[in-house]
C-alpha positions as CSV (number, residue, x, y, z in Angstrom):
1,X,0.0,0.0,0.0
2,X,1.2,3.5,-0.6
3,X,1.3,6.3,2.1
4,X,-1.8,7.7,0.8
5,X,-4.8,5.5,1.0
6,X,-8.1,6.9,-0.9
7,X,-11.3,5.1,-1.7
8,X,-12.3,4.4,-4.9
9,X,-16.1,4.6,-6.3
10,X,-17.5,1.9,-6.9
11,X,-20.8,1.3,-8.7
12,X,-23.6,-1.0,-7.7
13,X,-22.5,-3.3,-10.4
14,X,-18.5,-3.4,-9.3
15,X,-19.9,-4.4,-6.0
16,X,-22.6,-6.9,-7.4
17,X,-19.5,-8.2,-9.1
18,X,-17.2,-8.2,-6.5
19,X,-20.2,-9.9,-4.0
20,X,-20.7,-12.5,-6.4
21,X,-17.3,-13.5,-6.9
22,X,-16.7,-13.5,-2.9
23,X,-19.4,-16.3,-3.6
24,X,-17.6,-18.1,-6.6
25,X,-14.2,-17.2,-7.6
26,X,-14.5,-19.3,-10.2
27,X,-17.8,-18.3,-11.6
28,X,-17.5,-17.5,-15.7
29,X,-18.2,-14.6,-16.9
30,X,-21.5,-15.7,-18.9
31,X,-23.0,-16.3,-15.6
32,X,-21.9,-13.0,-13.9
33,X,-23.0,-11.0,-17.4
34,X,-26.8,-12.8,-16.5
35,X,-26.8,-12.1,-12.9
36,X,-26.1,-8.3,-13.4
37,X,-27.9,-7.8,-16.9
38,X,-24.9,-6.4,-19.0
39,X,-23.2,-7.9,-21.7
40,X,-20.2,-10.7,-21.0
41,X,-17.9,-8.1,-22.4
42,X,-19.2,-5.6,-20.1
43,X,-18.6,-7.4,-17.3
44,X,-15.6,-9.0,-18.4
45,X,-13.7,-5.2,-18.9
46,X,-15.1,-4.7,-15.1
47,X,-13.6,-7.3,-13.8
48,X,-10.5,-6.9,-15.0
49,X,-10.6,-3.2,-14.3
50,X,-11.2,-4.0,-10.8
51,X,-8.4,-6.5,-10.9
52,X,-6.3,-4.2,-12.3
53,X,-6.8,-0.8,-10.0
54,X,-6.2,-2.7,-7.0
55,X,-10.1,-2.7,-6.7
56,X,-10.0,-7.0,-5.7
57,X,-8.0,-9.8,-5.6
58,X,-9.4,-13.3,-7.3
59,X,-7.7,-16.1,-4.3
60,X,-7.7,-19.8,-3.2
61,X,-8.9,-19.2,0.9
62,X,-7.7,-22.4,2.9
63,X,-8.5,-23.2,6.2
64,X,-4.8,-23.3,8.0
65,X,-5.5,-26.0,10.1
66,X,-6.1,-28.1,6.8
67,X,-2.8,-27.5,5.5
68,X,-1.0,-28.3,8.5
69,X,-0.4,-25.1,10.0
70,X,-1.9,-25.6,13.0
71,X,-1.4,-22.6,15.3
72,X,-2.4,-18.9,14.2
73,X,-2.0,-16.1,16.8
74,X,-2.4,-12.2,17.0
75,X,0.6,-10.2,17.7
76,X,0.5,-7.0,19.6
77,X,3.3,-5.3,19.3
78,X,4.9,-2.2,20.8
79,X,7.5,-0.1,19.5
80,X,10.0,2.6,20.7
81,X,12.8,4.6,19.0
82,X,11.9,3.8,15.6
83,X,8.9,4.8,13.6
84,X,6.2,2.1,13.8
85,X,5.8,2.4,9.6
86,X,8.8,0.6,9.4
87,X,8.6,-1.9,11.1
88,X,5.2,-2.9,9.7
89,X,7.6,-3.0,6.7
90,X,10.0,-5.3,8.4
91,X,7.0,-7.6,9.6
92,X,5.5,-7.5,6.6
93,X,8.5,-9.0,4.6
94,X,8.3,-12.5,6.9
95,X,6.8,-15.3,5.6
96,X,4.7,-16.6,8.2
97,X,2.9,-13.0,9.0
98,X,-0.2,-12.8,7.2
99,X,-1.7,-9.5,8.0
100,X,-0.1,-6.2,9.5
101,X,-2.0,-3.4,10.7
102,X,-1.1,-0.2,12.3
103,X,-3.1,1.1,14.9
104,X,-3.4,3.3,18.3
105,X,-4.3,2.3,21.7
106,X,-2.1,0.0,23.6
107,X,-0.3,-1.3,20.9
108,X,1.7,0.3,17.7
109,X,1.0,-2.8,15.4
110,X,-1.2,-6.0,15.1
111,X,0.4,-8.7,13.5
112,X,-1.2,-12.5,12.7
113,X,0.8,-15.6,12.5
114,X,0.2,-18.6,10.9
115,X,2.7,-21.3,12.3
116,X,3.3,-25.3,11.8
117,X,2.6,-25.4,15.8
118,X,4.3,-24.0,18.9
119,X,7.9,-24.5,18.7
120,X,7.5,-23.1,15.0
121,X,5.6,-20.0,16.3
122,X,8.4,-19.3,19.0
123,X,10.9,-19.5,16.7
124,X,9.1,-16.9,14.5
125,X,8.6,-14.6,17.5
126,X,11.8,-14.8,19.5
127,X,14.1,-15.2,16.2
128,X,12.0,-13.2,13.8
129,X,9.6,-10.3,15.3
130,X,11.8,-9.6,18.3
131,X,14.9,-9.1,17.4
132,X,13.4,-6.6,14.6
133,X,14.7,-2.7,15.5
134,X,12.6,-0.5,17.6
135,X,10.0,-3.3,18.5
136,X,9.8,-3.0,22.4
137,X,6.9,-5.6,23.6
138,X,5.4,-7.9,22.2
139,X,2.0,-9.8,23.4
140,X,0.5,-13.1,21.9
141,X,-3.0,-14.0,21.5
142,X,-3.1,-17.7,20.5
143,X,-6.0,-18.5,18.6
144,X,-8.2,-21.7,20.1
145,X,-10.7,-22.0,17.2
146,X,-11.6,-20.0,14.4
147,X,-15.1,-18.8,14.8
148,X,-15.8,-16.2,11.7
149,X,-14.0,-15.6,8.6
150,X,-15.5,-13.4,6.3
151,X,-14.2,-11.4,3.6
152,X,-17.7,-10.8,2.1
153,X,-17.9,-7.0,2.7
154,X,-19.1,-5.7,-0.6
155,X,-22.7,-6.0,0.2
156,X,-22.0,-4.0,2.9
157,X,-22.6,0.0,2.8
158,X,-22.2,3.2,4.6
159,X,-25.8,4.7,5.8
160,X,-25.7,8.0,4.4
C-alpha cells in the first residue's frame, strides 16, 4: 500500500461483481453478465478493471489448520525509538505473518501468524519479530478455534 490511501467509487455493479465473486471465484463470466444484466464483455472489462486498480484480488482461501499449519495467533506489538511504519515493513517481509496493521491504543501494530505449531511459532517470534529494531513488547494472542472468517464485505454500505 502507498502512504496515501483513498477510496475508490465503486458502482452497484462493481460491488454486485465483486459480491458474487466473494461467492464463486470461479464463476464465468456468462454467468456473472446474466446475474447483473450487462453484456459478457461488459462485465468482463469490469472485472478486470477491478483487478487491475487494485479494486480486488481473485484467491484460493484455505482453512490453516487443513494444510497443517496448526497454530495462528495475534501479535500486539509495541515499538519505541523507531517509527512504527517501518517496522510494519519489516513484519510485513516474513513469511509466516499474514496480515499487518497499524493502529493506536495499547499497541503500535497488530500482526497474525500462521505457524506449523508451537515451537515453530516461537521461533518466528523470539528469532523473527523480536529481534526486529525498535520493536519494544510484544503480546500473543493464540487463537483456540476459528469462529468467523469473512471477507464478504461488498454488500456491505455506509448509511448515508
Amino acid at each position: 500500500m502507498g502512504d496515501e490511501t483513498r477510496a475508490r467509487a465503486l458502482d452497484n455493479t462493481d460491488r454486485a461483481l465483486i459480491a458474487l465473486l466473494q461467492q464463486d471465484g470461479r464463476a464465468s463470466f456468462t454467468a456473472l453478465a446474466k446475474a447483473v444484466g450487462l453484456s459478457e464483455g461488459a462485465v468482463r472489462q469490469r472485472v478486470q478493471r477491478l483487478l487491475r486498480d487494485d479494486l480486488m484480488q481473485i484467491v484460493a482461501v484455505t482453512d490453516p489448520a487443513n494444510v497443517d499449519l496448526t497454530r495462528q495467533a495475534m501479535v500486539g506489538i509495541s515499538v519505541d525509538g523507531a517509527d512504527p511504519r517501518e517496522v510494519a515493513d519489516r513484519l510485513s517481509e516474513l513469511p509466516n505473518v499474514h496480515y499487518v496493521v497499524l493502529c493506536a491504543g495499547r499497541y503500535d501494530l497488530l500482526a497474525e501468524l500462521v505457524c506449523r505449531d508451537d515451537d515453530h511459532m516461537l521461533e518466528v517470534l523470539g528469532e523473527e519479530i523480536r529481534k526486529i529494531d525498535g520493536v519494544s513488547g510484544t503480546e500473543l494472542f493464540v487463537y483456540l478455534k476459528l469462529a468467523k472468517q469473512n471477507y464478504a464485505w461488498a454488500g456491505s454500505r455506509r448509511r448515508g
